[in-house]
C-alpha positions, 0 to 999 in steps of 0.5 A: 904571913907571920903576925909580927916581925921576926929577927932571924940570922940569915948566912951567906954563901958564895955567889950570895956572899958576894952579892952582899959582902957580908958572911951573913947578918941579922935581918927583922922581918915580917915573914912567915917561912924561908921563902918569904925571907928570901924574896924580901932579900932578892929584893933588897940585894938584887940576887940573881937566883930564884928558889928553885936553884936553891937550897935552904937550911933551918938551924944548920939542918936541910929545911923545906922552903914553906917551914914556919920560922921562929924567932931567933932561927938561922937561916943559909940559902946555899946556890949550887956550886961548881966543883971538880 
């Protein structure tokens, strides 16, 4: 857990986008890493996915869920989607 809070950008995306109604926001938190963020907001917007149907990404670059995150980072959580 990280020692004090954090505010990272946290960008939506379809599913999640809608969950929310938001494109994305800035979120404070005491989190360590990606899915430590991720289950704080599962909570708080009731996402139906877990982080195994998910993708993450750290300042625009495909990240591990475990990476340490830092102040001011940009954080997007991308579900699958369909496509033809």
């Amino acid at each position: 857990m990280a020692a004090e809070p954090i505010t990272v950008r946290v960008e939506y995306y379809a599913q999640m986008r809608e969950a929310t109604r938001k494109n994305g926001e800035r979120v404070r938190a005491l989190v360590a890493n990606p899915h430590e963020l991720y289950e704080q907001l599962r909570r708080q917007y009731d996402f139906p996915l877990g982080v195994e149907n998910l993708r993450v990404a750290v300042n625009q670059e495909m990240s591990d869920w475990n990476c340490a995150l830092q102040e001011g980072d940009t954080v997007a959580f991308l579900p699958p989607v369909a496509g033809g």
